[in-house]
C-alpha positions as CSV (number, residue, x, y, z in Angstrom):
1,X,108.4,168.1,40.7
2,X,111.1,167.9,38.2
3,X,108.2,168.6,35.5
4,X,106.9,171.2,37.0
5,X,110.3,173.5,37.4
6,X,110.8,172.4,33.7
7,X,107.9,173.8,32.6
8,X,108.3,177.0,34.5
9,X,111.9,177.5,33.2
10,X,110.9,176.8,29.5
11,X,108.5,179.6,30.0
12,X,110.6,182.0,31.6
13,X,113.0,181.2,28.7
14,X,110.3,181.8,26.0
15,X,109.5,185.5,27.3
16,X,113.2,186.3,27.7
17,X,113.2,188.2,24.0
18,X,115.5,190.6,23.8
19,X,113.7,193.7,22.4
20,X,115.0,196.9,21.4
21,X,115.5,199.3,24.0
22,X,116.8,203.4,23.2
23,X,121.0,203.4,23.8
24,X,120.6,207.5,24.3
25,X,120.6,208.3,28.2
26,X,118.3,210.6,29.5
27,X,120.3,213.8,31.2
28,X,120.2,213.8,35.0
29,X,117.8,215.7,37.3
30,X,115.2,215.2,34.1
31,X,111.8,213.7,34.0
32,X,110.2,212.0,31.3
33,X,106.9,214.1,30.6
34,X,105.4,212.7,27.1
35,X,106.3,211.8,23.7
36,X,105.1,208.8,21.3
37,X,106.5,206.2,23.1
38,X,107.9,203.5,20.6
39,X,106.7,202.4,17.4
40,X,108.0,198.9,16.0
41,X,108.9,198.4,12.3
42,X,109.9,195.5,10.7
43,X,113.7,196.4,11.4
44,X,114.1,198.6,14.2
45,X,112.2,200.3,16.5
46,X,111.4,204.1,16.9
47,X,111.7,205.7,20.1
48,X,110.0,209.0,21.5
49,X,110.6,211.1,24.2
50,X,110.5,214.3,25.7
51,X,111.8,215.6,28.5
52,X,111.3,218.5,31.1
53,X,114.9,219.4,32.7
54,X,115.3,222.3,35.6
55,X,118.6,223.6,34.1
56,X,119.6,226.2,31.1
57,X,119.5,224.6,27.2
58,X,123.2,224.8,27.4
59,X,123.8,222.6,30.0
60,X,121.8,219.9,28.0
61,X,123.9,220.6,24.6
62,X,126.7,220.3,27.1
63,X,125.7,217.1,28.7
64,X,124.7,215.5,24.8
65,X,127.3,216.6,22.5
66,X,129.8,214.2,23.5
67,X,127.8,211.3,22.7
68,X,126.3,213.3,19.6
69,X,129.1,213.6,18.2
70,X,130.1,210.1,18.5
71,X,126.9,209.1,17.1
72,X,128.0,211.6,13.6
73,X,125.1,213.9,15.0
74,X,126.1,217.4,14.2
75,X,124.6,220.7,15.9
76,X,122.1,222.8,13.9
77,X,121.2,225.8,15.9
78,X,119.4,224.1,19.2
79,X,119.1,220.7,17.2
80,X,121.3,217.5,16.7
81,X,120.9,215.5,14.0
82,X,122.2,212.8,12.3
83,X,122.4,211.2,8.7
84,X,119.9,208.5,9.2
85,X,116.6,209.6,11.0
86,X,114.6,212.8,9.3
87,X,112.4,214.5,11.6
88,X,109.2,216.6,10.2
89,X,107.0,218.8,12.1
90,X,107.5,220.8,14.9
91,X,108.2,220.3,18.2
92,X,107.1,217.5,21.1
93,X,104.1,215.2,19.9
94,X,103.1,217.4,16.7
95,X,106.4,215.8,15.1
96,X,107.5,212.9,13.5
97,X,110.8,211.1,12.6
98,X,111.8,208.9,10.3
99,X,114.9,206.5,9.3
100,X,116.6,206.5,5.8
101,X,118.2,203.2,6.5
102,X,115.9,201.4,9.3
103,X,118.7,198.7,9.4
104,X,121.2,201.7,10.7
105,X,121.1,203.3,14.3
106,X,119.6,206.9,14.0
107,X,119.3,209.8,16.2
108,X,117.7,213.5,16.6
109,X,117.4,215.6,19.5
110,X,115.7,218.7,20.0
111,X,115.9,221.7,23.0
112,X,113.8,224.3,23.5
113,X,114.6,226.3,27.0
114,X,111.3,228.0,28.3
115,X,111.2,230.4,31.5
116,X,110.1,227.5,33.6
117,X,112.3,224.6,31.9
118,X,113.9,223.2,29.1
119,X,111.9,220.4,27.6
120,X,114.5,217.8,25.1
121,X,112.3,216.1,22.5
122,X,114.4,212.9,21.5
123,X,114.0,210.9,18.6
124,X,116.1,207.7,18.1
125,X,115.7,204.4,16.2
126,X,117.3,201.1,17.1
127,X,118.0,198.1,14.6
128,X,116.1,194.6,15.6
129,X,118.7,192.1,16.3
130,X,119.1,189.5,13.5
């Protein structure tokens, strides 16, 4: 018995890695609807997503810029970006980001208000832990 519960806790243990997860929270009443999901480089991991909110573009610079801003993202027009992570291409799944330093956090967002919605197309890489 004792063997068997040591066994199951040294496995449980093993697949307890701690693995990059995106620090930006998505803005409330929001839903996830695409984006590139993650892509894992040696040192951090890239994050994609986009998402479809019910409210006005200015609510959702409203509800970011705090935590832009503490990030060192500054506002370009309907776009916050940072000093790390380049983004090429246009909007949603036909773009792509990437980091300067891949060892340094990194950030981009993105709105676009439509008639319907306003979809937020997010971009943000997160060092590996060392």
């Amino acid at each position: 018995m004792k063997i068997v519960l040591a066994c199951t806790l040294a496995l449980a243990l093993a697949g307890c890695k701690k693995h990059a997860q995106p620090t930006l929270p998505q803005i409330v009443d929001s839903s996830t609807i695409g984006g590139g999901g993650k892509t894992e480089l040696p040192e951090a991991t890239l994050f994609h997503s986009v998402y479809r909110y019910p409210g006005h573009a200015n609510q959702v610079h409203a509800f970011y810029a705090p935590e832009m801003e503490k990030r060192g993202a500054r506002r370009d027009g309907d776009t916050w970006v940072d000093d790390n992570l380049q983004h090429q291409g246009d909007f949603g799944s036909s773009g792509f980001a990437t980091a300067k330093d891949p060892g340094r956090p990194g950030v981009w967002l993105a709105v676009q208000e439509l008639p319907e919605a306003t979809l937020i197309d997010v971009w943000e890489s997160v060092p590996k832990a060392q």
